[in-house]
Every structure is written in C-alpha cells, then in structure tokens.
DSSP file (Angstrom, degrees, kcal/mol; ACC not computed):
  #  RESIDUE AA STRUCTURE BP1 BP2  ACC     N-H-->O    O-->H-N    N-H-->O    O-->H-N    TCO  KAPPA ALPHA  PHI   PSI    X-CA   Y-CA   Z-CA
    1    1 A X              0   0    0      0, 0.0     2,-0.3     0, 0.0     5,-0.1   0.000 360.0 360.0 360.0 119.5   32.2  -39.3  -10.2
    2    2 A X     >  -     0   0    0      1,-0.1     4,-0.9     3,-0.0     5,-0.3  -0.445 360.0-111.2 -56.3 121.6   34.5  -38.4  -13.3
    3    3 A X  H >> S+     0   0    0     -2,-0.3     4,-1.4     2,-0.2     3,-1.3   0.761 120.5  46.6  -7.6 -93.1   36.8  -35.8  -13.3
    4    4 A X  H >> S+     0   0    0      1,-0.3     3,-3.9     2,-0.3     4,-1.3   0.706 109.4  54.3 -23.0 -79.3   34.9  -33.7  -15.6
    5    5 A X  H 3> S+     0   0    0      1,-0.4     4,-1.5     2,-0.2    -1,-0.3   0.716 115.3  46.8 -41.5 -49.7   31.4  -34.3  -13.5
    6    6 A X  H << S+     0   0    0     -3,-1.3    -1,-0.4    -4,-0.9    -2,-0.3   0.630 110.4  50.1 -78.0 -26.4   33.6  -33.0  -10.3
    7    7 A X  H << S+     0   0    0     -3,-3.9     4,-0.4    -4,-1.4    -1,-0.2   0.823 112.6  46.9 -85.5 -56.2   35.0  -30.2  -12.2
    8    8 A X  H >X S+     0   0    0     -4,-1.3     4,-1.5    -5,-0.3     3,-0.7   0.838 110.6  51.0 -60.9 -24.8   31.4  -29.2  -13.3
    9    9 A X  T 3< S+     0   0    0     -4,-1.5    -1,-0.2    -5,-0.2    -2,-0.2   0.610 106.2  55.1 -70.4 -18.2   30.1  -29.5  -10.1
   10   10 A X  T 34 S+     0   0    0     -3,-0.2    -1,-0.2     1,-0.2    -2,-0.2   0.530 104.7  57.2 -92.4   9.9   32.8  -27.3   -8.7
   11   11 A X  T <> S+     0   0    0     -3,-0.7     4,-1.7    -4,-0.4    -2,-0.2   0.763 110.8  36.6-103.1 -53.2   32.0  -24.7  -11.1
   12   12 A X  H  X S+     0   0    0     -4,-1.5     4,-0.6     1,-0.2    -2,-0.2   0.375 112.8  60.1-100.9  12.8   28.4  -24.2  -10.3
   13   13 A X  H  > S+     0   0    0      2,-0.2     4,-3.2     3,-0.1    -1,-0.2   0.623 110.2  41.8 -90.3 -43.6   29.1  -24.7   -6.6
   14   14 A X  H  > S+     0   0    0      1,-0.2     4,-1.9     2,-0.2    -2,-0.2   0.883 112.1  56.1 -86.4  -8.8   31.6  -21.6   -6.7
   15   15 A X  H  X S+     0   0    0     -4,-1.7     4,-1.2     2,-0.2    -1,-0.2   0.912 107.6  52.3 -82.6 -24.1   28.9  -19.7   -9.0
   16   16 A X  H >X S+     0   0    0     -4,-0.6     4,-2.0     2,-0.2     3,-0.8   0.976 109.0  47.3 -46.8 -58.2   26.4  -20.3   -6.0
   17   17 A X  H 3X S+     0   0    0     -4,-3.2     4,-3.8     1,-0.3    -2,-0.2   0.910 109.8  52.2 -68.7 -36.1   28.6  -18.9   -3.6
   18   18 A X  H 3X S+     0   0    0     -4,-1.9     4,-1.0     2,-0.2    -1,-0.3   0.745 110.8  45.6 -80.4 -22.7   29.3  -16.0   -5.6
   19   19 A X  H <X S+     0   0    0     -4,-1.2     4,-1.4    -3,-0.8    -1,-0.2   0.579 113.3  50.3 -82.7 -14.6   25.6  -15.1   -6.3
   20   20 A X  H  X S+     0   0    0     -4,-2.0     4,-2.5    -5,-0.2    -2,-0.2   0.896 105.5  54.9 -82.7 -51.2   24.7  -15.6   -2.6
   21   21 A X  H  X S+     0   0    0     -4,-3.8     4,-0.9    -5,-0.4    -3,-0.2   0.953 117.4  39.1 -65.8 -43.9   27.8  -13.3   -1.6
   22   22 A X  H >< S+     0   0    0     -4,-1.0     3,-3.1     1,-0.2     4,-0.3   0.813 112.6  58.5 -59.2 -78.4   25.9  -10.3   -4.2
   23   23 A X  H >X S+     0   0    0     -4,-1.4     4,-3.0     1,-0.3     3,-0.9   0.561 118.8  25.2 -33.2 -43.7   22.8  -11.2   -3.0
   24   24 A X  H 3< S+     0   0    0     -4,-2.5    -1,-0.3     1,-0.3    -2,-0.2   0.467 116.1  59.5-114.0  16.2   23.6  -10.4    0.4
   25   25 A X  T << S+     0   0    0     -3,-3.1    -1,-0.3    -4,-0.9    -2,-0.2   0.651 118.1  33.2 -86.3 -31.2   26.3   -7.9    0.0
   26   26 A X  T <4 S+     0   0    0     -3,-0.9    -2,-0.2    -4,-0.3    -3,-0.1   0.669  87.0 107.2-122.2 -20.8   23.8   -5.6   -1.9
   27   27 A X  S  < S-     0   0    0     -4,-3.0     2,-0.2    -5,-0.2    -3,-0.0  -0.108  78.9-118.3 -50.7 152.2   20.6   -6.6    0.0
   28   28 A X        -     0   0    0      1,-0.1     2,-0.1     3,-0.0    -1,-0.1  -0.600  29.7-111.2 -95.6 169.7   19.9   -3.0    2.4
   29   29 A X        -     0   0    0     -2,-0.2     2,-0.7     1,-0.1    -1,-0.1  -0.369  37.8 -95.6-100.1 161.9   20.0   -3.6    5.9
   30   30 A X        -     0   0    0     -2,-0.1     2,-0.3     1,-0.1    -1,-0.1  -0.701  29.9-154.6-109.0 147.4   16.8   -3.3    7.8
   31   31 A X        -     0   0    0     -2,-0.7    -1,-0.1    -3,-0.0    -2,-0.0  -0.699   4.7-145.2-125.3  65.9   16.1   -0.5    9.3
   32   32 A X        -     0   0    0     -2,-0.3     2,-0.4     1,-0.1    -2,-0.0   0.042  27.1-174.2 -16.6 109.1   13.6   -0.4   12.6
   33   33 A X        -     0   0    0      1,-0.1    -1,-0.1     2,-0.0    -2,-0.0  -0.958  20.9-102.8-139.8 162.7   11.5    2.8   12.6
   34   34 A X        -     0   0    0     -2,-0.4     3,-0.3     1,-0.2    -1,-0.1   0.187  16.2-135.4 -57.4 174.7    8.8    4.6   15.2
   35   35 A X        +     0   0    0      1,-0.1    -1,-0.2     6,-0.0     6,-0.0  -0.098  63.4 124.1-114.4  35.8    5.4    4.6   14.8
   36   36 A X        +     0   0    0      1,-0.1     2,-1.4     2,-0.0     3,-0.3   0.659  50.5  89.2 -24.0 -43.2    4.9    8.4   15.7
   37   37 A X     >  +     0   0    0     -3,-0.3     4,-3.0     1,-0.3    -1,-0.1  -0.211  43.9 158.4 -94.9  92.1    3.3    9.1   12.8
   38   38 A X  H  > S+     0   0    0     -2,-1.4     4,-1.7     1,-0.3    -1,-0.3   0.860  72.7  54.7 -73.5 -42.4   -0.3    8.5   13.6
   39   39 A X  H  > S+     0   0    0     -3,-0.3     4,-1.6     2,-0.2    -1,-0.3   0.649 103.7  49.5 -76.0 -18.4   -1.5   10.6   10.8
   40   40 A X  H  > S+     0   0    0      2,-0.2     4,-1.4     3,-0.1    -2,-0.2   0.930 108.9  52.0 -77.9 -49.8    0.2    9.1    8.3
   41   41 A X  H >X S+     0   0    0     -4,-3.0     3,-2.7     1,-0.2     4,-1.0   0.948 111.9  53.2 -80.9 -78.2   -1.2    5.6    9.6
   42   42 A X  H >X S+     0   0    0     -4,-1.7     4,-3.0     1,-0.3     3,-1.9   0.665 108.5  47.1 -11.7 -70.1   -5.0    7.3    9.5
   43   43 A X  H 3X S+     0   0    0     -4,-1.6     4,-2.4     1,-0.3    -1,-0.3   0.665 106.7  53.1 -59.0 -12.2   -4.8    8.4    6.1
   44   44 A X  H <X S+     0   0    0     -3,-2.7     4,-1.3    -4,-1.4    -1,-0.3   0.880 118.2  41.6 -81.7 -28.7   -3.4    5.0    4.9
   45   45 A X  H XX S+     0   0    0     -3,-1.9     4,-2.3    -4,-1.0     3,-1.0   0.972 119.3  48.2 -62.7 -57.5   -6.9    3.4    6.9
   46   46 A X  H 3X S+     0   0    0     -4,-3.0     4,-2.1    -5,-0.4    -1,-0.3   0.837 110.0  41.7 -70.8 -42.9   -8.5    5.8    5.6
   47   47 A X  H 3X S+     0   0    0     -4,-2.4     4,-0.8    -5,-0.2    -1,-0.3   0.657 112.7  58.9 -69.8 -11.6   -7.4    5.7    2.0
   48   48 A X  H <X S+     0   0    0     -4,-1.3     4,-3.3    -3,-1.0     5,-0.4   0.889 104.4  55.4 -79.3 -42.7   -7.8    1.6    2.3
   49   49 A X  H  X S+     0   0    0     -4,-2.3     4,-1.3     2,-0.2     3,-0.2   0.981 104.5  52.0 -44.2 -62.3  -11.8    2.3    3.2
   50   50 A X  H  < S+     0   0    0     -4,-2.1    -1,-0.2     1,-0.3    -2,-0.2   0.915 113.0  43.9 -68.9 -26.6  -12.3    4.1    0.4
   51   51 A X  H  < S+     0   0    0     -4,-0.8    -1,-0.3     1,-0.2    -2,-0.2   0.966 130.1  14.4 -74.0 -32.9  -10.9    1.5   -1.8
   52   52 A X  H  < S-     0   0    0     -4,-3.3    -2,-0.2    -3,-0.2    -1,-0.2   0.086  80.8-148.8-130.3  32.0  -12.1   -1.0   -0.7
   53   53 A X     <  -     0   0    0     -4,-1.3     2,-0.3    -5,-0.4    -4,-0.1   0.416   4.1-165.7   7.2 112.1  -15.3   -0.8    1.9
   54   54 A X        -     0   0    0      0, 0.0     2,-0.4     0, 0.0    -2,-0.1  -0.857  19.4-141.7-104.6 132.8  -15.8   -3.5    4.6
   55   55 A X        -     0   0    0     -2,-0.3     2,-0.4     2,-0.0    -2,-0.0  -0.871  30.9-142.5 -55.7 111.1  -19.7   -2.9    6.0
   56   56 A X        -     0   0    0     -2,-0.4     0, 0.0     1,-0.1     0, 0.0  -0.681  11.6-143.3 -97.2 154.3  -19.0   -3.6    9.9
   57   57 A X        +     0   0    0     -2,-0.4    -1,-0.1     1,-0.1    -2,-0.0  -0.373  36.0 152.5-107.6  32.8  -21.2   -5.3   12.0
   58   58 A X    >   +     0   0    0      3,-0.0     3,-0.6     2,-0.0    -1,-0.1   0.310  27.8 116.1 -53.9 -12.7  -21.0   -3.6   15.4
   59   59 A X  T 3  S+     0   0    0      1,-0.2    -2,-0.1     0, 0.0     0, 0.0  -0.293  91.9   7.6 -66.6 148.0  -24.7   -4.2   17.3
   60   60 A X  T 3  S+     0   0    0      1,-0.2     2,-0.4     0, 0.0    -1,-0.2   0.951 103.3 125.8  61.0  31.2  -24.5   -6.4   20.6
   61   61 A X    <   -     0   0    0     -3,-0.6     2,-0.3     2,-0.0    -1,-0.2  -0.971  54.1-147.1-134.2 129.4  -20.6   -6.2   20.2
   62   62 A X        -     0   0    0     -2,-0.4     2,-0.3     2,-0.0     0, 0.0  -0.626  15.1-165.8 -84.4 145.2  -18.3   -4.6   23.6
   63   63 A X        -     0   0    0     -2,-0.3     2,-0.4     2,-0.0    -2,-0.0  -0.987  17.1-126.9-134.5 157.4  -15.5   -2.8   22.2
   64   64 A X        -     0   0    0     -2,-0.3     2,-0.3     2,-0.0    -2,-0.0  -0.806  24.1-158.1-102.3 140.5  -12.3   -1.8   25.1
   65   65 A X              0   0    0     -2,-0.4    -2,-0.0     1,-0.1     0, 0.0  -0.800 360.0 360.0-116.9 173.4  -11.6    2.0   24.8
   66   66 A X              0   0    0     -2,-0.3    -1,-0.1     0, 0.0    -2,-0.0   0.149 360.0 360.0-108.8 360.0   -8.4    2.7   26.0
C-alpha cells in the first residue's frame, strides 16, 4: 500500500468514526412506556377497520375469553 493509498484510507476511516459518533450521539434513547391506555389502542383498531376492512370468518371457530 502507498503512502498516499494509507493516507486516504485513514481519512475516510476517521470520517466513519466521526459519523457513527453523530449518529449515535444524537439518536434519542428509547423510552419503555405502559400500555394503560386501552382507549387509545381501541380507537387505533378501530380506526385501522375502517380503513381497511378484513371480513372475518368466525363459524365452527372456539375463541378463549379471558
């Protein structure tokens, strides 16, 4: 490897590191949250039906109620 070739390579080696280091400096941290909101999760079902309508198939089918 030539100088030069080693020189470029060390160039775009330290401009990788330095666009992984933003990336993952800037990324937001994840953030775990409850599932309380039970109405919220309806309306999204609900709003998902409308868009897009599945016909279900329910005869001769056991379903577990809780």
């Amino acid at each position: 490897m030539t100088p030069k070739n080693c020189q470029t390579a060390a160039a775009v080696a330290a401009f990788a590191a330095i666009v992984l280091a933003g990336m993952l400096r800037s990324s937001p941290l994840v953030k775990a949250t409850d599932d309380d909101d039970d109405d919220r999760n309806e309306s999204t079902i609900r709003r998902g039906f409308e868009i897009a309508p599945v016909p279900l198939n329910l005869t001769e089918k056991s379903a577990l109620v809780d």
